[in-house]
N, CA, C and O atoms as CSV, one atom per row, in Angstrom:
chain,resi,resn,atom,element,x,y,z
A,1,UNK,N,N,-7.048,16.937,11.223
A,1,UNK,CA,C,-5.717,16.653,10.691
A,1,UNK,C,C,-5.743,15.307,9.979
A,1,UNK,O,O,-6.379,14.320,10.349
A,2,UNK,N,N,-4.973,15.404,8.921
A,2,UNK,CA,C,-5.181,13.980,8.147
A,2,UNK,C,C,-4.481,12.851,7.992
A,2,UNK,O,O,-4.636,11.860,7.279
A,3,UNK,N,N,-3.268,13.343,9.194
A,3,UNK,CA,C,-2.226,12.513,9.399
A,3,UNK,C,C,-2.716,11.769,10.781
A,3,UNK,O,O,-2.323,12.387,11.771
A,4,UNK,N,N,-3.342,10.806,11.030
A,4,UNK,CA,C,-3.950,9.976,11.967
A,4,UNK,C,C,-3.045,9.241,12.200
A,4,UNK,O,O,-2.061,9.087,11.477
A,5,UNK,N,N,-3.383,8.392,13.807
A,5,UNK,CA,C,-2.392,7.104,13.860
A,5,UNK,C,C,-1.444,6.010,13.090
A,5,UNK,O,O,-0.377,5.478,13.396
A,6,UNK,N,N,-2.157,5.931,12.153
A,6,UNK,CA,C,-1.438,5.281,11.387
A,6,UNK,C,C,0.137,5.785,10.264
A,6,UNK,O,O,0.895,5.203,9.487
A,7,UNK,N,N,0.025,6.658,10.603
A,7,UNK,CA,C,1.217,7.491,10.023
A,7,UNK,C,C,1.997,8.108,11.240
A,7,UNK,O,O,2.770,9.024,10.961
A,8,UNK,N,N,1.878,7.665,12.746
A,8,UNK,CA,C,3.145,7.749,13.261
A,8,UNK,C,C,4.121,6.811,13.372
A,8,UNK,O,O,4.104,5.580,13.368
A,9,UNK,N,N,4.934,7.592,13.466
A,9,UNK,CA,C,6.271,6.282,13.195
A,9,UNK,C,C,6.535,5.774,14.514
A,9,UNK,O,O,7.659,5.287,14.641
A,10,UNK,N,N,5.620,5.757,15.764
A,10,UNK,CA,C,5.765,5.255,16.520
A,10,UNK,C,C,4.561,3.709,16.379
A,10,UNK,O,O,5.096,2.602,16.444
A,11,UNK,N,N,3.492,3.763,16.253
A,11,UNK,CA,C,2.579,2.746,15.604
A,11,UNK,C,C,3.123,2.012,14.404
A,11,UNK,O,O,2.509,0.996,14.077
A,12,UNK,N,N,4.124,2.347,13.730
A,12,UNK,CA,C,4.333,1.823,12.738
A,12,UNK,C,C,5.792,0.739,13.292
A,12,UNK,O,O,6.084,-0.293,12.688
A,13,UNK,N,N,6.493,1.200,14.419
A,13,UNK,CA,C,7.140,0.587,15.226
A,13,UNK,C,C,7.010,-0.434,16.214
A,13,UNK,O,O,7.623,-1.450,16.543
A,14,UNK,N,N,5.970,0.207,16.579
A,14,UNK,CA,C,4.999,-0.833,17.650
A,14,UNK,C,C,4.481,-2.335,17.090
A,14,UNK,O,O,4.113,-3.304,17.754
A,15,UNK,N,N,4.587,-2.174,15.578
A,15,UNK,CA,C,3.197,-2.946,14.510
A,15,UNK,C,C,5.020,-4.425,14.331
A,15,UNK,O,O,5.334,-5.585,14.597
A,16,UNK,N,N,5.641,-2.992,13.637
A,16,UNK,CA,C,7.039,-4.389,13.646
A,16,UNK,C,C,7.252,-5.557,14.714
A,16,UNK,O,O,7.306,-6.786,14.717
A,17,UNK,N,N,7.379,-4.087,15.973
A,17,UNK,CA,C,8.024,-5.039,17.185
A,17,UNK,C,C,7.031,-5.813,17.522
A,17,UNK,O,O,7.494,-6.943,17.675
A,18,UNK,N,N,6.178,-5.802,17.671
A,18,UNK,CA,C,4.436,-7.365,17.473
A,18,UNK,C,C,5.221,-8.037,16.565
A,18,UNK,O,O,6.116,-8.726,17.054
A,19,UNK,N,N,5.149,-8.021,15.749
A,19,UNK,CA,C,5.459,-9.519,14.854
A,19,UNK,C,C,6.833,-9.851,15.234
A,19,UNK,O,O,7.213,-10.859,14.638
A,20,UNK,N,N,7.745,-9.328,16.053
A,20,UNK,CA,C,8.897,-10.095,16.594
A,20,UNK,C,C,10.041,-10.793,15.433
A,20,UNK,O,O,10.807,-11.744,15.589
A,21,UNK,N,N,9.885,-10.187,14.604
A,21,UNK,CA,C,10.430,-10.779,13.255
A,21,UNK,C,C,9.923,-12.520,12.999
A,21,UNK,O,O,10.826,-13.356,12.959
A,22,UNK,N,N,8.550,-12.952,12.847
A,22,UNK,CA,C,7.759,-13.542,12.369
A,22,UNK,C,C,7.009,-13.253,11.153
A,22,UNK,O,O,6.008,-12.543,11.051
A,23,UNK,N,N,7.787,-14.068,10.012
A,23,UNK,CA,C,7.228,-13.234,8.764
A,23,UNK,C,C,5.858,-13.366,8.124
A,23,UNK,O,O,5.386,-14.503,8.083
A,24,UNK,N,N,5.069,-12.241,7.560
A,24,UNK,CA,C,3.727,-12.460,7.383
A,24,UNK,C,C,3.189,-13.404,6.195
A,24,UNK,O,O,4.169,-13.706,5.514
A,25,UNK,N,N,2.446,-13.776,5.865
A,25,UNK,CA,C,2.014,-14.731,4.342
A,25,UNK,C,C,1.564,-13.370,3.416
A,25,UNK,O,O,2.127,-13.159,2.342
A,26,UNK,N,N,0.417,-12.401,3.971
A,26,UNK,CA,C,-0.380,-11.500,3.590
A,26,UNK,C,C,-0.193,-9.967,4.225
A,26,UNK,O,O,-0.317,-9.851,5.445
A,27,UNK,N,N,0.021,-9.115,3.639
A,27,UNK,CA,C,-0.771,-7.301,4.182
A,27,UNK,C,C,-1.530,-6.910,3.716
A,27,UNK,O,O,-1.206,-6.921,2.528
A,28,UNK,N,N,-2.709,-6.397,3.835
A,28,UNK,CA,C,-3.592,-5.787,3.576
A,28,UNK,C,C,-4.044,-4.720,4.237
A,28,UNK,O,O,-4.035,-4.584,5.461
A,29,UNK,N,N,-4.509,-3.826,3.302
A,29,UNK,CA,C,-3.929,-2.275,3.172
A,29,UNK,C,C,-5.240,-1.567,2.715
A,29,UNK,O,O,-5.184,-1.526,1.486
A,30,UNK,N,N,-6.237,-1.070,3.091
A,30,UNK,CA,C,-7.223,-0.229,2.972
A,30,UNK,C,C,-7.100,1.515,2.954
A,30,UNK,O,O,-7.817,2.488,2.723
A,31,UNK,N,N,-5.950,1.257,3.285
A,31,UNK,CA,C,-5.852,2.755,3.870
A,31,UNK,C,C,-5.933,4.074,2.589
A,31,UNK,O,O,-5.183,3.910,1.627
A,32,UNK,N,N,-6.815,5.319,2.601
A,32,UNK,CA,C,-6.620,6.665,2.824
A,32,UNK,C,C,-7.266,7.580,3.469
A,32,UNK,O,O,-8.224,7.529,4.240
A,33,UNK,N,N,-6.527,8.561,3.000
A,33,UNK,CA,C,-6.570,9.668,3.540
A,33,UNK,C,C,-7.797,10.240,3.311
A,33,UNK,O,O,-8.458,10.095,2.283
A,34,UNK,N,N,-8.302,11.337,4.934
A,34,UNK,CA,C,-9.730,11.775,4.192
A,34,UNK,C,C,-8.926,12.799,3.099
A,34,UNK,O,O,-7.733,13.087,3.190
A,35,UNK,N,N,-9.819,13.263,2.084
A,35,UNK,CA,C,-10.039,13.576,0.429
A,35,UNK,C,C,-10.575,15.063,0.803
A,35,UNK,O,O,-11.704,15.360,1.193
A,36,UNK,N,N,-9.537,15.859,0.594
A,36,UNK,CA,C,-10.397,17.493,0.583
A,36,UNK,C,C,-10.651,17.670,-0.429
A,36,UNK,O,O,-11.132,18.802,-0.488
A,37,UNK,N,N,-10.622,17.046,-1.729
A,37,UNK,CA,C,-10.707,17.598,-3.353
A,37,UNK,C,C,-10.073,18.115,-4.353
A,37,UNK,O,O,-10.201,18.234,-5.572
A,38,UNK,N,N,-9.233,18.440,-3.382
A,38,UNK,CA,C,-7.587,19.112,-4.089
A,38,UNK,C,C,-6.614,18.063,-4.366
A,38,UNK,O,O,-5.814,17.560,-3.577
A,39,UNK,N,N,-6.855,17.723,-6.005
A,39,UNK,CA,C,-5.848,16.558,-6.428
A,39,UNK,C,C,-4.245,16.371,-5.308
A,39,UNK,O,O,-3.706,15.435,-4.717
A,40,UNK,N,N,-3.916,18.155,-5.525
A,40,UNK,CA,C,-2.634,18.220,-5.564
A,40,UNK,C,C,-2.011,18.153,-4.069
A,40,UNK,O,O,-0.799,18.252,-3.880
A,41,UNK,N,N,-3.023,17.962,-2.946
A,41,UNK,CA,C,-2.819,17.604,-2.094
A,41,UNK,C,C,-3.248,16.278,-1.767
A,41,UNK,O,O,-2.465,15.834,-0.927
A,42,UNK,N,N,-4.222,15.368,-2.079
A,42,UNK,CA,C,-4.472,14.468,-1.612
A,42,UNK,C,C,-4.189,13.090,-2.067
A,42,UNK,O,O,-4.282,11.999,-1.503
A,43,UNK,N,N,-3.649,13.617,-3.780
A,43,UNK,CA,C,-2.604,12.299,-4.253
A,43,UNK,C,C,-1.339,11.991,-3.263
A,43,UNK,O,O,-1.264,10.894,-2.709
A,44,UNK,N,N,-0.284,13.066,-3.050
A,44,UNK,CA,C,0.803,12.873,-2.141
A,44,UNK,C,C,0.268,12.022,-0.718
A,44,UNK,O,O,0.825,11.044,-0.219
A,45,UNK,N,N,-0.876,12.650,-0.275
A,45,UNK,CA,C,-1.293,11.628,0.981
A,45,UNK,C,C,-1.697,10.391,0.899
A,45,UNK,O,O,-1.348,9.483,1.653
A,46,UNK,N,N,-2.357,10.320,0.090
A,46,UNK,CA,C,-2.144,8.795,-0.913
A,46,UNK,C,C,-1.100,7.836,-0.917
A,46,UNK,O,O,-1.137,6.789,-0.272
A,47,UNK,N,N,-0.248,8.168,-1.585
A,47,UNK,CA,C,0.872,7.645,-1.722
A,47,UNK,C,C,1.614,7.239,-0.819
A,47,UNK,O,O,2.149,6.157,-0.579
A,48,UNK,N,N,1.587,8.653,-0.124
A,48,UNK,CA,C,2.388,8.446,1.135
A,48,UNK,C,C,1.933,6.979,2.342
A,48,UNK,O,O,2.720,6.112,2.720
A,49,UNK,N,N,0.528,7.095,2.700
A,49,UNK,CA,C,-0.051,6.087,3.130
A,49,UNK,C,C,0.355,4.732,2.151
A,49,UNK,O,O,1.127,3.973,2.736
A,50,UNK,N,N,0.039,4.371,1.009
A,50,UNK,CA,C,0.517,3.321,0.015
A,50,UNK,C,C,1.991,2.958,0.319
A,50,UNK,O,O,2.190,1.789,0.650
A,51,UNK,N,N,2.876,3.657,0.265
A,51,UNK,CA,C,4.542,3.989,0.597
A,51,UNK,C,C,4.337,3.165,1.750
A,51,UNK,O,O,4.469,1.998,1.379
A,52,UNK,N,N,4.151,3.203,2.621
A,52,UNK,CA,C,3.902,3.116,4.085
A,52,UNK,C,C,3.497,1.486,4.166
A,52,UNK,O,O,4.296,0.641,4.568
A,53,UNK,N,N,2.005,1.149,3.680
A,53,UNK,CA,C,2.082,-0.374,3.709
A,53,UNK,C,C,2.827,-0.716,2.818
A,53,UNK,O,O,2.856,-1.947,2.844
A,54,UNK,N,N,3.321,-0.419,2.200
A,54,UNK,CA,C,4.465,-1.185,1.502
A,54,UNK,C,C,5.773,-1.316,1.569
A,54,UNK,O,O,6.379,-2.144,0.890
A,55,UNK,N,N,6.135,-0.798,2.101
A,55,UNK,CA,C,7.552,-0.890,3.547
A,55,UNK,C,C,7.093,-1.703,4.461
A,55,UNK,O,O,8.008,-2.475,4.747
A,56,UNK,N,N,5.947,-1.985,5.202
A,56,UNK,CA,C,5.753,-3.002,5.769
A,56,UNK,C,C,5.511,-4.443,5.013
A,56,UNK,O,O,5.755,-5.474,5.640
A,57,UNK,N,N,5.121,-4.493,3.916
A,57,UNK,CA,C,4.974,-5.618,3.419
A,57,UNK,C,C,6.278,-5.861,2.996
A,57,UNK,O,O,6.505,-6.976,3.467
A,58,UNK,N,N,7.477,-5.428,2.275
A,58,UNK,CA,C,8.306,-5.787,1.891
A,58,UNK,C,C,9.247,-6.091,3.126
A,58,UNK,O,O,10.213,-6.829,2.936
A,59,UNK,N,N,9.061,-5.666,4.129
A,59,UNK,CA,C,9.587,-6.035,5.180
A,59,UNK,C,C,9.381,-6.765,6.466
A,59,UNK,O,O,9.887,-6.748,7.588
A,60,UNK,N,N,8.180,-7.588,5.683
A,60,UNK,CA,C,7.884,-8.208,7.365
A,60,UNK,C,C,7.442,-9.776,6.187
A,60,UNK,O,O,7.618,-10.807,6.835
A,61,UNK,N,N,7.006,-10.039,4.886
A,61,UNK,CA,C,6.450,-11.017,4.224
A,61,UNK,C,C,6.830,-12.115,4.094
A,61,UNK,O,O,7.984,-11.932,3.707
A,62,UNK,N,N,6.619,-13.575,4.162
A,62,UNK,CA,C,7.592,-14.426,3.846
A,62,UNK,C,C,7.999,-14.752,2.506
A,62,UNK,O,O,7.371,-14.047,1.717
A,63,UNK,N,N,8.600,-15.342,2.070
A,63,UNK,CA,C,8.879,-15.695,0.671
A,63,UNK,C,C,7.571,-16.440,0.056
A,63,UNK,O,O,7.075,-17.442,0.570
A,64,UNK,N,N,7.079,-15.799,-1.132
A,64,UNK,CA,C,6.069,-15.662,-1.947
A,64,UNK,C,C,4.635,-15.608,-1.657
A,64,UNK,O,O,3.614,-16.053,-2.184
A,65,UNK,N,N,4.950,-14.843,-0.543
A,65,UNK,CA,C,4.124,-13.832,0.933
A,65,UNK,C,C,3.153,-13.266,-0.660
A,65,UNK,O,O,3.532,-13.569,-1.791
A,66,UNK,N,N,1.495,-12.157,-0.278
A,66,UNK,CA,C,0.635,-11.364,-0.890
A,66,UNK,C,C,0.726,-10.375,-0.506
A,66,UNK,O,O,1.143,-10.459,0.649
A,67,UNK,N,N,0.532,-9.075,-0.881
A,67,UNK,CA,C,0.040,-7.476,-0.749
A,67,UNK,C,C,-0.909,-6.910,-1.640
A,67,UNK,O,O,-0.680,-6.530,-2.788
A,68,UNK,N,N,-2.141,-6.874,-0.945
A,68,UNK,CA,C,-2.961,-6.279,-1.823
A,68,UNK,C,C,-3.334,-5.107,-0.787
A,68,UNK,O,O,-3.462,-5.055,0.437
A,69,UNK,N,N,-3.466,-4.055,-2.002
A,69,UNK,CA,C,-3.253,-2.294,-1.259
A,69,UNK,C,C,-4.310,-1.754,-1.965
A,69,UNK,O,O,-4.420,-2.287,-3.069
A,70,UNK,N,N,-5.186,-0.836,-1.727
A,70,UNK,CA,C,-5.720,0.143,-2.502
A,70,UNK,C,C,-4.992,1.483,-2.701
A,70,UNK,O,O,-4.402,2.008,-1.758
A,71,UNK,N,N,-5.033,2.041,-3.932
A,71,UNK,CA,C,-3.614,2.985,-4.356
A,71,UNK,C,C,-4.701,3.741,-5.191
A,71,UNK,O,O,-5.723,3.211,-5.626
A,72,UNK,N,N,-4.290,5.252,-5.382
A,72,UNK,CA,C,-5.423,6.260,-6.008
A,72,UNK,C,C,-3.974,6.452,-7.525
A,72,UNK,O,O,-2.775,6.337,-7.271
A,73,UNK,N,N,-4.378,6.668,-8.589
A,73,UNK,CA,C,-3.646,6.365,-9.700
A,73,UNK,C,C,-3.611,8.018,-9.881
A,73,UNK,O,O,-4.512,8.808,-9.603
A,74,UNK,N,N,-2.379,8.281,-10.398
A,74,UNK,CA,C,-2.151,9.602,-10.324
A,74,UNK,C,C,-0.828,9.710,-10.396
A,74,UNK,O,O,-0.138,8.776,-10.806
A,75,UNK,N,N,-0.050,11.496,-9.791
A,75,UNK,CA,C,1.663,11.251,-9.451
A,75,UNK,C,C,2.063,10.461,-8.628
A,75,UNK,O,O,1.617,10.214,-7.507
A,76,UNK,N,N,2.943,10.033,-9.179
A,76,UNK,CA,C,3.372,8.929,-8.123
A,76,UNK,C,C,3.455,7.067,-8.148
A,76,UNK,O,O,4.193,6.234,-7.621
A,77,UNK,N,N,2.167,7.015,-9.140
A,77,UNK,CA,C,1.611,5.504,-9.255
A,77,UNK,C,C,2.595,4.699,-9.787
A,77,UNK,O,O,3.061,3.583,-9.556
A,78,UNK,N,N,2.801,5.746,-10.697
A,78,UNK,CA,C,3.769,4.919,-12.237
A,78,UNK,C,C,5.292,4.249,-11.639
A,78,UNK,O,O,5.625,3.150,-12.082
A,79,UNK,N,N,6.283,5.025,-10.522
A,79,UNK,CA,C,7.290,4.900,-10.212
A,79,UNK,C,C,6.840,3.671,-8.888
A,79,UNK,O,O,7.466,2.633,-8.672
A,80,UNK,N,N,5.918,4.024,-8.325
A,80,UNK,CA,C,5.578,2.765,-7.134
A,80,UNK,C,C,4.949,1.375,-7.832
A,80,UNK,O,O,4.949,0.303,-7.226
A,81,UNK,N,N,4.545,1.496,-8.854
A,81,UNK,CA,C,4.117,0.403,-9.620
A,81,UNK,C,C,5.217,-0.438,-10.066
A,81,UNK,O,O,5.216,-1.647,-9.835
A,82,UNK,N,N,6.024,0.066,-10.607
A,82,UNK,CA,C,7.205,-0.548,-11.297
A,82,UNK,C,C,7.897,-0.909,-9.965
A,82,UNK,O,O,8.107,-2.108,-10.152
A,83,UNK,N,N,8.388,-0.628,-8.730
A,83,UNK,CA,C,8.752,-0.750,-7.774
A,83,UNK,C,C,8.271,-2.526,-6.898
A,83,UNK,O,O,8.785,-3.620,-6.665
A,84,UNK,N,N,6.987,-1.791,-6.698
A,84,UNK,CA,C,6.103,-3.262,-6.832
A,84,UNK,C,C,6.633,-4.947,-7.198
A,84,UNK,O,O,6.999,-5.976,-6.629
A,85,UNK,N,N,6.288,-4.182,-9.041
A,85,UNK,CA,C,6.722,-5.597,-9.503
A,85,UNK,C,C,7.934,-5.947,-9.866
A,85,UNK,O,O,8.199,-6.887,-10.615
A,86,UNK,N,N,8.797,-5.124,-9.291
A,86,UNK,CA,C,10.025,-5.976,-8.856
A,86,UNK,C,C,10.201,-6.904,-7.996
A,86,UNK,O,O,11.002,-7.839,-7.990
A,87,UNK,N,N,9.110,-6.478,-6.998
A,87,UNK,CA,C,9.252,-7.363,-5.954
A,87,UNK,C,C,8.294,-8.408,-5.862
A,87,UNK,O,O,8.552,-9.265,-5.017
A,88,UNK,N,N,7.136,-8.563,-6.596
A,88,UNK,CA,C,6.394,-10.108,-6.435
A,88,UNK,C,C,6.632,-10.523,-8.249
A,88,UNK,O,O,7.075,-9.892,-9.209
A,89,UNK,N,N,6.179,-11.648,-8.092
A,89,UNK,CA,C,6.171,-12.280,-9.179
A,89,UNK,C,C,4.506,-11.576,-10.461
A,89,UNK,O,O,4.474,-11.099,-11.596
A,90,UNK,N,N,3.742,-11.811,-9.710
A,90,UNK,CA,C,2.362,-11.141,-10.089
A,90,UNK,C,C,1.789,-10.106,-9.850
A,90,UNK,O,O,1.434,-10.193,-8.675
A,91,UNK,N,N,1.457,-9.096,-10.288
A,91,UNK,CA,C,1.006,-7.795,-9.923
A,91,UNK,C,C,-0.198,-7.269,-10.802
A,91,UNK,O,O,0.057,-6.636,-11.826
A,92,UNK,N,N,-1.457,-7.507,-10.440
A,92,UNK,CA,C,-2.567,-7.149,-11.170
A,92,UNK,C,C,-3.584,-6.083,-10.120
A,92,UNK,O,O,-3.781,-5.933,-8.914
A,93,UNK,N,N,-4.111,-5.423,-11.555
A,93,UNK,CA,C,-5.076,-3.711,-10.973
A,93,UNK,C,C,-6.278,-4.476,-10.927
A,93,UNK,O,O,-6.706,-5.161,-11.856
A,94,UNK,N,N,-6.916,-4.300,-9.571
A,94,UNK,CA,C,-8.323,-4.487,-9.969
A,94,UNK,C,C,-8.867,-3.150,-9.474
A,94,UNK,O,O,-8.314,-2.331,-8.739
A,95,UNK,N,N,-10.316,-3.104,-10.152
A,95,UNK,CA,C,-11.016,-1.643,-9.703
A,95,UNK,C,C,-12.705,-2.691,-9.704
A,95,UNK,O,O,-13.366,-3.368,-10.492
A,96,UNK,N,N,-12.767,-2.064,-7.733
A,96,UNK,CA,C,-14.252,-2.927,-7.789
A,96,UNK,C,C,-15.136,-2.183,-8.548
A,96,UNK,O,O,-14.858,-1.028,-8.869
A,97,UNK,N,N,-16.176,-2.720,-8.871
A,97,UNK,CA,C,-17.357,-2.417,-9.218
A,97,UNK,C,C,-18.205,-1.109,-8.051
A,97,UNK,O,O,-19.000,-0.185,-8.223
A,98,UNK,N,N,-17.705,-1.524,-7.239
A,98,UNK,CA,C,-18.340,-0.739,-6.063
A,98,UNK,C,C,-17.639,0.863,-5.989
A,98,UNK,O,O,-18.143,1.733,-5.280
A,99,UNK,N,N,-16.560,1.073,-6.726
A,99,UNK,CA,C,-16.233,1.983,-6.931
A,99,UNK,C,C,-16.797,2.729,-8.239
A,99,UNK,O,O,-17.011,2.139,-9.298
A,100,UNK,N,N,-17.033,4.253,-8.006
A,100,UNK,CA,C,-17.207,5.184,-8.975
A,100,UNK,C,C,-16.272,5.453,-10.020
A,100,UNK,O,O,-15.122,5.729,-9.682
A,101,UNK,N,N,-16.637,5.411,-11.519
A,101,UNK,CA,C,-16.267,4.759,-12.727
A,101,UNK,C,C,-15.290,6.260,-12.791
A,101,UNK,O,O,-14.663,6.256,-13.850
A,102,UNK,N,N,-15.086,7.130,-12.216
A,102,UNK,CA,C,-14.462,8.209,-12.556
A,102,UNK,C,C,-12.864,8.326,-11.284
A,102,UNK,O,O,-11.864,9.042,-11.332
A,103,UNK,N,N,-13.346,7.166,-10.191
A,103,UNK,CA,C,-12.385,7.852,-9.203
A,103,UNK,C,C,-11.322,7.188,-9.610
A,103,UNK,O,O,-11.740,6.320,-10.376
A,104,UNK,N,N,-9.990,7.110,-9.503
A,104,UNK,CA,C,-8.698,6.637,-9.801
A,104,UNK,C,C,-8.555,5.843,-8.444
A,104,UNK,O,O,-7.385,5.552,-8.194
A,105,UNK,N,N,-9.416,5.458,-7.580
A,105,UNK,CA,C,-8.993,4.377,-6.710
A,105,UNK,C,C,-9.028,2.693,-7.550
A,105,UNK,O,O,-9.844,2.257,-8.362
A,106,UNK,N,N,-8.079,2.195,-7.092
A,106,UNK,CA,C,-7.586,0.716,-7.995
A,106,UNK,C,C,-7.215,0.362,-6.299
A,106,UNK,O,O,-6.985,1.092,-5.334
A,107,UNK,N,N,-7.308,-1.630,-6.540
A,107,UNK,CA,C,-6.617,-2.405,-5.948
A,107,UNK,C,C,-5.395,-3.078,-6.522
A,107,UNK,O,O,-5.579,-3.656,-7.593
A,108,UNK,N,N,-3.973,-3.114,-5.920
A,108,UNK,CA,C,-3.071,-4.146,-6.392
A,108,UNK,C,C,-3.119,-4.982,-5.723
A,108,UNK,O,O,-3.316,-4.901,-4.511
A,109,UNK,N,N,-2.885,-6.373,-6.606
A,109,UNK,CA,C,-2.726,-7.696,-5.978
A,109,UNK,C,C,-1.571,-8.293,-6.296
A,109,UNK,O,O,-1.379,-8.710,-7.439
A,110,UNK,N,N,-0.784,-8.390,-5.453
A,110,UNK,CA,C,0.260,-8.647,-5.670
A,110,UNK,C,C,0.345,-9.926,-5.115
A,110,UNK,O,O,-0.163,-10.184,-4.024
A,111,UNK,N,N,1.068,-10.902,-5.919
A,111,UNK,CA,C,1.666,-12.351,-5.127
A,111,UNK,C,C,2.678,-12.894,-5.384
A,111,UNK,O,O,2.841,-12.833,-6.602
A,112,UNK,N,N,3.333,-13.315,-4.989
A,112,UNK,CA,C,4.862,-14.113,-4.787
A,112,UNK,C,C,5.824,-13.661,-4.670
A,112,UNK,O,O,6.655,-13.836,-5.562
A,113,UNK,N,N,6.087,-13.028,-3.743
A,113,UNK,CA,C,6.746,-12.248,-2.586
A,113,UNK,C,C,8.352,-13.009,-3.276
A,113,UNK,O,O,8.708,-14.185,-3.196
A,114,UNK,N,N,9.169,-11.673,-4.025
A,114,UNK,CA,C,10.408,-12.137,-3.669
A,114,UNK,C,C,11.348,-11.837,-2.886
A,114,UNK,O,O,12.054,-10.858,-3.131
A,115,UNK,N,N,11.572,-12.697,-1.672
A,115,UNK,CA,C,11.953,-11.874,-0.711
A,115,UNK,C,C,13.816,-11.806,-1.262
A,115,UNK,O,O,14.364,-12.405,-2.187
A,116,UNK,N,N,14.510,-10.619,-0.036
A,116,UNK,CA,C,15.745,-10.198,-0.720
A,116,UNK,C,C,16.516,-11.540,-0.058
A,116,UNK,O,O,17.704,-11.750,-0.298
């Protein structure tokens, strides 16, 4: 199953109530899903995971707090991208080297957290 710990909303509760409303500087976000090959399923899990640290970062960061996420580019990217950089000041794609020149995995780096 490809919905692992990290996508219950009980761990994702647990992760808040730890930080006690102590706001973070940084999130960092490695996360996906294992990859069956089927775009059309494994972009949405993607995202969904991406979605996910990023509700935590916008909600736990301090003011001009970082989020850097790895995000697979596809449906979905374009509307969470713009989303994004509403919310930091800086928002740049990197794609390591260590990645394969064909996969749509990218890093965002995001910095200067505007908080609400």
């Amino acid at each position: 199953d490809w919905s692992s710990d990290v996508c219950s909303s009980d761990l994702y509760d647990q992760i808040v109530t730890a930080l006690a409303g102590n706001p973070l500087d940084a999130v960092l976000s490695d996360l996906a899903p294992n990859m069956s090959g089927l775009p059309e399923v494994d972009q949405p899990r993607a995202m969904y995971l991406v979605e996910l640290a990023t509700e935590l970062a916008i909600g736990t960061l301090s003011p001009g707090g970082s989020f850097v996420t790895k995000v697979f580019q596809g449906e979905g990217f374009e509307a969470w991208h713009r989303e994004i950089r509403s919310h930091f000041q800086r928002v740049v794609t990197r794609k390591p080297s260590a990645s394969r020149p064909r996969s749509r995995e990218v890093y965002i780096v995001a910095t200067g957290f505007k908080a609400p």
